[in-house]
Every structure is written in structure tokens, then in C-alpha cells.
C-alpha positions in Angstrom: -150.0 -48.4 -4.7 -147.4 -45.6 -4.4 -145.7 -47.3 -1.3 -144.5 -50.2 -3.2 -143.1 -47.8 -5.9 -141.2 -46.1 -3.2 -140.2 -49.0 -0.9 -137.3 -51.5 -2.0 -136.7 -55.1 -2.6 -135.1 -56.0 0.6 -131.6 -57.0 -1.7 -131.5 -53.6 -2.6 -131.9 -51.8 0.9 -128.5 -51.2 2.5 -126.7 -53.8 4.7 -127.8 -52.9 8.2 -124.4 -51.6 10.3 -123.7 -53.6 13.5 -121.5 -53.2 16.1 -120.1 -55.2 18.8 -119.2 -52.8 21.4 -119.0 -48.8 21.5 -115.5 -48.8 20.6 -116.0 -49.3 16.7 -118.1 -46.2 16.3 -117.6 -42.6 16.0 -118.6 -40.1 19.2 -121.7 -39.0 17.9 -123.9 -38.2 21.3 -127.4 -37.0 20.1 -126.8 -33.6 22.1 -123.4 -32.5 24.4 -124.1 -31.4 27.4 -124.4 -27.9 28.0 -126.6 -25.2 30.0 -130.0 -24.3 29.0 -131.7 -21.7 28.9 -132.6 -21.9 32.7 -129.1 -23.1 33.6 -128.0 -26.3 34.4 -130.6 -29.4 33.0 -129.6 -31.9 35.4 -131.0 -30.4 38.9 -134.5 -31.2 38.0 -134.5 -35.1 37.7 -136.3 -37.8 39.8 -133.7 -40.4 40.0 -130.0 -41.0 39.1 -128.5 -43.6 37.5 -125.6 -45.2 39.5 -122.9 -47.5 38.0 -121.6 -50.2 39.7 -118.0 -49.7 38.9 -116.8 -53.1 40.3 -118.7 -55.2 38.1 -119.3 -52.9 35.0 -117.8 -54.9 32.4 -116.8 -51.3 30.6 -119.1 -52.2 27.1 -119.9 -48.4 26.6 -123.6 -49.3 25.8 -124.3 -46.4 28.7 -122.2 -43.9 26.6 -123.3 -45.1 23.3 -127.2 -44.8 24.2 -127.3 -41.7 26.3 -129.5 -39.0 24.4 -127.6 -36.2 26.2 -124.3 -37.1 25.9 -123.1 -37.3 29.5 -121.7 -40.6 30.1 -117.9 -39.9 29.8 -115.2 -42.3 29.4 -112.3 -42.4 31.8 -108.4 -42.9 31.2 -108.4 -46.0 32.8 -111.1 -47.3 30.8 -114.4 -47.1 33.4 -117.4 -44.4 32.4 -118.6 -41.4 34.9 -121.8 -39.8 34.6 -122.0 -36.0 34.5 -124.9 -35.5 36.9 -124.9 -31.6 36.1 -126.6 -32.5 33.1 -128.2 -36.3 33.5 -131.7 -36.3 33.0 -132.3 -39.6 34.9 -134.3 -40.8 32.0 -133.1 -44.0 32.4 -132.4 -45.6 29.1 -128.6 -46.0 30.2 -129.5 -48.7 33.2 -132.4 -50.2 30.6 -129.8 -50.8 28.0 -126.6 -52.5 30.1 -126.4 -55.7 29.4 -125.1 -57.0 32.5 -127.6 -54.7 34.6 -124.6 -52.9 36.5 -126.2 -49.4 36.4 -128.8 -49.1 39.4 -131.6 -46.1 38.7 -131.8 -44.5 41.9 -134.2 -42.0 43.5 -132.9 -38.6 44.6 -133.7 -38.2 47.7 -131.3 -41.2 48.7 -127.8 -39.9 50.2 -125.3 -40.2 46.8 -122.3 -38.5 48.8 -120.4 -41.6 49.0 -120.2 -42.7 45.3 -117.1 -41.5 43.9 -115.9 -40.5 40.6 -119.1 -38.8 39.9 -119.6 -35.2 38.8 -122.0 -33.9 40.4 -124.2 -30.9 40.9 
């Protein structure tokens, strides 16, 4: 049984690390948005995820679970999305807890959403 030898006793694993809002951890984005090699990533998705600024409660959870990095916090404290490199995977609008980011499909009209960079 060379598992057991190599697992520990759970009072000897670390303490697991929780947090109560994006603002008590470091930046550390999985990736930073950036070109690839076929240009710009972002031009390629299905859907787009769309915050509603007038309820988002400003948590971070978008910023602080978005794999590439392009959820950007303002000056005044609200988040933009950098559409030249959102993916539209998704896990931004799965993971805010008060369900104030709206996955929408690409084809719908997005010119009047403001604060947005876009493509």
C-alpha cells in the first residue's frame, strides 16, 4: 500500500487558504491576454459574457476565475471584459454569485453595452 505511505494524516496536510472576496489575493490570472499565433483569440467565440453593471455587487469572482485573464478592474471599482481576447467559455457567469453576468450569443446586436472593449 504505497498510497497510504505517501498520503498524510489529514492534521498534517496544510490548512486549506480561503478567501472572502478577490481583494485578499494576489493578481495571478492563469494566462494574460495576448495575440496568438493567428492573431487575436477572442474573434472566434459563440457567445459573450455580459455584465450587468447596475446590479453587479463588484465581488471580483469574474476576474478571480477567468482562465485568460481578461476581466479588468476599473478605477471606480466595476470590472470590463476585454472581448479581444474573451473566449466566451463561460465560467465567469457560472461562477457570480449573484448571477449578474448574462452569457450571450454573438449574433445578438452588443453595440449598445458600454464600457466594453471590444473587437
Amino acid at each position: 500500500m504505497v498510497w497510504r505511505a505517501i498520503c498524510k494524516k489529514k492534521e498534517e496536510r496544510p490548512k486549506l487558504q480561503s478567501y472572502r472576496n478577490w481583494d485578499e489575493l494576489s493578481p495571478i490570472p492563469i494566462s494574460f491576454p495576448m495575440d496568438g499565433s493567428i492573431g487575436i483569440t477572442g474573434d472566434w467565440r459563440t457567445f459573450r459574457p455580459i455584465i450587468n453593471e447596475k446590479e453587479c455587487n463588484n465581488c471580483g469572482m469574474c476576474w478571480l476565475y477567468c482562465p485568460e485573464g481578461v476581466i479588468q478592474k476599473n478605477n471606480n471599482g466595476s470590472f470590463e471584459i476585454d472581448y479581444r481576447y474573451c473566449k466566451g467559455c463561460g465560467i465567469c457567469a457560472k461562477e457570480c454569485p449573484t448571477k449578474n453576468i448574462e452569457m450571450k450569443r454573438e449574433s445578438e446586436n452588443h453595440h449598445d453595452e458600454p464600457n466594453k472593449i471590444d473587437i
